[in-house]
KOLMARTI-458078 format. One line per 4 residues: their letters; for each residue x, y negated, z negated of C-alpha. Coordinates in pm, 1 decimal. Layout:
A) X/Y/Z; ...
This chain:
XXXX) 33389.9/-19467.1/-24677.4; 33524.5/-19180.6/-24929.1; 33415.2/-18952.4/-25135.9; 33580.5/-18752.1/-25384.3
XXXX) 33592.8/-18361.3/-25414.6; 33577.5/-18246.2/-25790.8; 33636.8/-17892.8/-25834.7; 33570.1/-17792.8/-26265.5
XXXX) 33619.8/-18110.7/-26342.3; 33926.2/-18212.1/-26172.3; 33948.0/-18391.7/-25903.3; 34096.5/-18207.8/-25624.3
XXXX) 34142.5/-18443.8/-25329.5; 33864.2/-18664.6/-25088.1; 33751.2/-18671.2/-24766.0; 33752.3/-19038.4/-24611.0
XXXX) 33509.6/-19126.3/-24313.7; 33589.1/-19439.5/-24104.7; 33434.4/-19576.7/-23775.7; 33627.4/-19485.0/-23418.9
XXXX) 33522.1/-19848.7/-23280.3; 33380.1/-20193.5/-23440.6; 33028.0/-20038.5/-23492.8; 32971.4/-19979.7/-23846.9
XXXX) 32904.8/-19599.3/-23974.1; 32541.2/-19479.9/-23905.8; 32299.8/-19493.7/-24170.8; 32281.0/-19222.2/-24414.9
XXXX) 32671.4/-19123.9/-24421.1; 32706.5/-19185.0/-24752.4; 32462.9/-18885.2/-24844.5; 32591.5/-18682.9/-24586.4
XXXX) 32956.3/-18726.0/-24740.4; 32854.1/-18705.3/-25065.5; 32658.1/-18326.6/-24958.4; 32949.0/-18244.4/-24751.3
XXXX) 33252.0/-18251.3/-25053.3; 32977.9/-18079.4/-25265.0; 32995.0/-17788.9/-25045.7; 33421.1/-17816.9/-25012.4
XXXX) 33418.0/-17828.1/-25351.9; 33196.6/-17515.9/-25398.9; 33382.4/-17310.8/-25181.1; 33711.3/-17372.1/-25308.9
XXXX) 33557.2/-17288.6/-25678.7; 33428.7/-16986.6/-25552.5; 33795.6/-16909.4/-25408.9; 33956.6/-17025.7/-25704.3
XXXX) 33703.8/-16760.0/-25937.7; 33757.4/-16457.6/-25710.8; 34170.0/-16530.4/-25712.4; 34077.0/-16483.3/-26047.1
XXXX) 33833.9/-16209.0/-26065.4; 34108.5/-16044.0/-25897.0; 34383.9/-16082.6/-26106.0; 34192.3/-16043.6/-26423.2
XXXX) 34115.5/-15693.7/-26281.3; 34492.1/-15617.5/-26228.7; 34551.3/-15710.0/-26561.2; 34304.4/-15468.6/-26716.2
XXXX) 34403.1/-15203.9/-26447.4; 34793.6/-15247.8/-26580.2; 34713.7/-15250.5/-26926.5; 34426.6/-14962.7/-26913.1
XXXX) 34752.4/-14783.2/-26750.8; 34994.9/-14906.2/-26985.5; 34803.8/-14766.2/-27275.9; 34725.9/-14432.0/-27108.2
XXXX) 35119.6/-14410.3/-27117.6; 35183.2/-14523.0/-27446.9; 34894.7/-14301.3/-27632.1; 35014.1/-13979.0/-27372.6
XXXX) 35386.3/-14052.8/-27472.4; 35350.6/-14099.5/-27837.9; 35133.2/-13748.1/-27807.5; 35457.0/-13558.9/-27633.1
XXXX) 35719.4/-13696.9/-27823.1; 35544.5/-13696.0/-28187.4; 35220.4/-13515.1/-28248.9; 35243.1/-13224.3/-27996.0
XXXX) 35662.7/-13151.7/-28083.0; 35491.4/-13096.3/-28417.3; 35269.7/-12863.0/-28381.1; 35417.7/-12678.1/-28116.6
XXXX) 35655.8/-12608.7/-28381.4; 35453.8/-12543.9/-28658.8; 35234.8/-12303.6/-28455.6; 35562.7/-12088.6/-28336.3
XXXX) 35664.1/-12104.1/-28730.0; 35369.1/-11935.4/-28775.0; 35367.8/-11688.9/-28488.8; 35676.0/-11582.4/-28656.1
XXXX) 35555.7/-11534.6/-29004.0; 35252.7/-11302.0/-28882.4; 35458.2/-11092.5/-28671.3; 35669.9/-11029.3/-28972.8
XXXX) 35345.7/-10908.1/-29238.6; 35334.4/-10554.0/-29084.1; 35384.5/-10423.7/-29430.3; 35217.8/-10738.6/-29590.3
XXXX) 34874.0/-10748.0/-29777.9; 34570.5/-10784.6/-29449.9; 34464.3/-11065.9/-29558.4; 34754.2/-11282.0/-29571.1
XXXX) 34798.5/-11206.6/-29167.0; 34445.9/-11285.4/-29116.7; 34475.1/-11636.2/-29316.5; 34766.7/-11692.1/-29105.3
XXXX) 34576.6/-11622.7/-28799.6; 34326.8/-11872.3/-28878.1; 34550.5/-12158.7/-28937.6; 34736.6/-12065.0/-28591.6
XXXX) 34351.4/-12132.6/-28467.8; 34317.4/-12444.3/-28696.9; 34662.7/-12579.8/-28500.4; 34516.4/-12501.3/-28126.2
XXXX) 34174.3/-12652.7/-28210.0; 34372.8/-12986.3/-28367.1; 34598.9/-13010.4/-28006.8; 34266.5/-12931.2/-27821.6
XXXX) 34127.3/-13241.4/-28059.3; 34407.9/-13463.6/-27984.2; 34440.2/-13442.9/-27640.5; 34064.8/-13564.5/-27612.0
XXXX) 34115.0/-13833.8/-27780.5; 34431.0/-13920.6/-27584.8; 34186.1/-13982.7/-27305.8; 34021.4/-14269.1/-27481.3
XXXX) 34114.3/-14406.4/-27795.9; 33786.8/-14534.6/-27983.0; 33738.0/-14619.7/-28335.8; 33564.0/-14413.7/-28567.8
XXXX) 33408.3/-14611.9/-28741.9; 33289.8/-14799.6/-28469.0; 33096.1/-14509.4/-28349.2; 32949.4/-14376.0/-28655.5
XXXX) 32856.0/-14712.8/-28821.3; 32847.9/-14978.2/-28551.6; 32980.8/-15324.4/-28546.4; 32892.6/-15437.5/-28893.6
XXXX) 33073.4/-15171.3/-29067.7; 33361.5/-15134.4/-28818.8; 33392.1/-15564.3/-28903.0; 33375.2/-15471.4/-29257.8
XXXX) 33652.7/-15263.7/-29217.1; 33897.0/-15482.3/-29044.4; 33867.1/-15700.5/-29301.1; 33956.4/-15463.7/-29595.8
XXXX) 34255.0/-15386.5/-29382.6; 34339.4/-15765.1/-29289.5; 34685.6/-15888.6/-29410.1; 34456.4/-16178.9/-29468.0
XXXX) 34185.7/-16286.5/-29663.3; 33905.3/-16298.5/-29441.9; 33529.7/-16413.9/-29468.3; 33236.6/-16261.9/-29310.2
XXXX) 32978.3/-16362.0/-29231.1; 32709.0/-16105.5/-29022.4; 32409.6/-16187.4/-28915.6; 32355.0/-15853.9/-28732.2
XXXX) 32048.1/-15675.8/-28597.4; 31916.8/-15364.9/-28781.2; 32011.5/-15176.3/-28473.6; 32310.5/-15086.1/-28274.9
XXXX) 32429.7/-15322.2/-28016.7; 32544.9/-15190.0/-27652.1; 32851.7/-15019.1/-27696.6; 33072.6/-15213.2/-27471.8
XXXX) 32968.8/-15474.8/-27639.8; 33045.7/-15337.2/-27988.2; 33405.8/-15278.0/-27836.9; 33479.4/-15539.0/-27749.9
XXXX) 33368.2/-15751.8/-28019.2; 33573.6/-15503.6/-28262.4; 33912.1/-15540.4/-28073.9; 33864.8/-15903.8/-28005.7
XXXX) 33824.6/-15939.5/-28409.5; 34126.9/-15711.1/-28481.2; 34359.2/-15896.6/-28236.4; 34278.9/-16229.5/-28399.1
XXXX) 34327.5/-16060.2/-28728.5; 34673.1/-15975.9/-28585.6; 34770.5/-16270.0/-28496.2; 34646.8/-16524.5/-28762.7
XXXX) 34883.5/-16274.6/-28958.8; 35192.0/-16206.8/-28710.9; 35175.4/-16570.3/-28550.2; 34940.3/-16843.0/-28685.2
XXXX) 35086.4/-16779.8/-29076.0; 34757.1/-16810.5/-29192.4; 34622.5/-16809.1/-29532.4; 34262.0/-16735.8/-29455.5
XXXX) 34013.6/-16622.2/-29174.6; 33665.8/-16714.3/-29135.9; 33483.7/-16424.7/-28951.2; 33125.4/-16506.7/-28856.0
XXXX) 32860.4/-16269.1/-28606.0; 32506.9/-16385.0/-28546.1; 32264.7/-16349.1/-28247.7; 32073.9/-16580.5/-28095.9
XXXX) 31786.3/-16510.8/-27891.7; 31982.4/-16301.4/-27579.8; 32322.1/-16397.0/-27668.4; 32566.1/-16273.3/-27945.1
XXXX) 32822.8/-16520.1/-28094.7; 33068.4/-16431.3/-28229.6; 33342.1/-16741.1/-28427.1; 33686.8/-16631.2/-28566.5
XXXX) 33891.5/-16962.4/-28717.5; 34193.0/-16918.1/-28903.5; 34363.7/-17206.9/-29104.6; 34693.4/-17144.2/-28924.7
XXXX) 34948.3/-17305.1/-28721.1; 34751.8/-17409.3/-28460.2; 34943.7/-17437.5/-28075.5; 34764.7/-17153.5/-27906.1
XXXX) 34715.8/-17154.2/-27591.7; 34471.5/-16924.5/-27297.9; 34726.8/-16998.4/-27039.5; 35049.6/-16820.5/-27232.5
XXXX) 35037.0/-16499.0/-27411.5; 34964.3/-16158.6/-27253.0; 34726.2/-16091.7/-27601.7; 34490.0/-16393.2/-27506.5
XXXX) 34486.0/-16337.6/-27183.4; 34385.6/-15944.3/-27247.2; 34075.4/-16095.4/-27438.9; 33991.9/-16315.8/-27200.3
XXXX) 33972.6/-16020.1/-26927.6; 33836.6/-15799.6/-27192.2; 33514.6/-16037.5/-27273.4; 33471.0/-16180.7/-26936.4
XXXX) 33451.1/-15818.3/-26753.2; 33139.8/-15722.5/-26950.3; 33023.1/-16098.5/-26883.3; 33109.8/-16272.4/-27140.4
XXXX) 33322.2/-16612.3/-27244.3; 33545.5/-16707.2/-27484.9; 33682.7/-17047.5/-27563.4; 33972.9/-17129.9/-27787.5
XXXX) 34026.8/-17443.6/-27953.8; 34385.5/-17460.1/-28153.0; 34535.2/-17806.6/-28199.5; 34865.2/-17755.0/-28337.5
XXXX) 34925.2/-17774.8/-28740.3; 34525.9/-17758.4/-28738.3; 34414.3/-17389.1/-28757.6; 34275.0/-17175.5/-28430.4
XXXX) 33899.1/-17109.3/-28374.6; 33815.7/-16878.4/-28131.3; 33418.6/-16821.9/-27975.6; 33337.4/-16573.1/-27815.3
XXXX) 32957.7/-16561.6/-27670.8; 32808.2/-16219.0/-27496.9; 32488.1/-16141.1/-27381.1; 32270.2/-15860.9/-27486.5
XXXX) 32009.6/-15707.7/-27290.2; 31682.9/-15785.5/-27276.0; 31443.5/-15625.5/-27479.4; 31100.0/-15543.1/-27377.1
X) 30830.4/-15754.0/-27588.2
């Protein structure tokens, strides 16, 4: 007597039972097999999803990192070179208006301010890049904005509440749309993006399908992988269907808090 042991759909192996002796196998077996490669299979799902718990973590670990590095380095080597400079160039200039009119030196002063405030102002934001848009508007606008800036044509469609949604949420929604936007531009060759946000009782949905090469894939590409980790860490899933010469549509389904009635 067998039974197989189906872990998401695939069968993963089977655990046979067979009699030591000529007596036949007690009654009942059957169930009891059937119970006892429901609870193999279990387990090894639930080691399977925290081997990748695990290293979806790492992933956003690295690239939170990675980022840190990028924004910090771009900051040194551009930006803050800049106005060092500038700021010494104007140093200079006031300590040579002795003789000059007073007010000149004190409009200088004030832009040597102007340049300390702006470093002061781009070092915070080197510790956590966020759109602005985003912030002041909320998702509808910051969507609305993507597309004006899309290589392609793009469609939306928004059926948003009034109010904001939870801010990890708008995130993530926002750079989920922008990466897709990205690549049905850089990869896919598309001609045309269909955008579409609507929520539906405790869940928001959001559907990006592109008329594009089709032949992506979850399980190659660092970018789909980082949206994976980046939905699924605030709870979320996204599915991608993307037969090739067919277009890519990607879901992506979060859900919202519960509101008191």
């Amino acid at each position: 007597m067998g039974a197989p042991i189906v872990v998401d759909d695939r069968l993963w192996g089977a655990v046979v039972a067979a009699a030591a002796g000529p007596e036949s196998l007690p009654p009942g077996t059957e169930s009891r097999l059937a119970d006892f490669t429901e609870l193999v299979a279990t387990a090894l799902a639930n080691a399977d999803s925290r081997d990748q718990l695990t290293a979806s973590r790492a992933r956003v670990v690295a690239a939170g990192d990675a980022s840190r590095r990028r924004i910090e380095r771009d900051l040194h080597d551009g930006v803050q070179q800049r106005l060092v400079s500038l700021q010494l160039d104007l140093r200079t200039a006031q300590s040579m208006l002795d003789e000059q009119p007073e007010e000149l030196a004190e409009q200088l002063d004030h832009v040597a301010k102007g340049l300390d405030d702006a470093f002061a102002d781009l070092l915070h934001i080197a510790r956590g890049i966020h759109p602005a848009i985003l912030s002041k508007g909320g998702l509808g606008p910051a969507l609305r904005a993507l597309a004006r800036r899309s290589a392609v044509p793009v469609e939306l469609g928004l059926r948003l509440p009034a109010g904001r949604l939870p801010e990890r949420i708008e995130v993530a929604v926002y750079y989920v749309t922008s990466e897709c936007l990205t690549n049905a531009a850089k990869h896919a060759r598309a001609s045309f993006v269909e955008v579409s946000a609507r929520v539906e009782g405790e869940v928001l949905e959001v559907k990006i399908a592109d008329d594009g090469v089709g032949g992506a894939d979850l399980g190659h590409g660092s970018g789909l992988i980082g949206l994976v980790d980046r939905v699924e860490v605030i709870g979320g899933r996204l599915r991608v269907t993307s037969p090739p010469g067919e277009g890519t549509t990607l879901v992506v389904r979060l859900p919202l808090p519960r509101t008191e009635g």
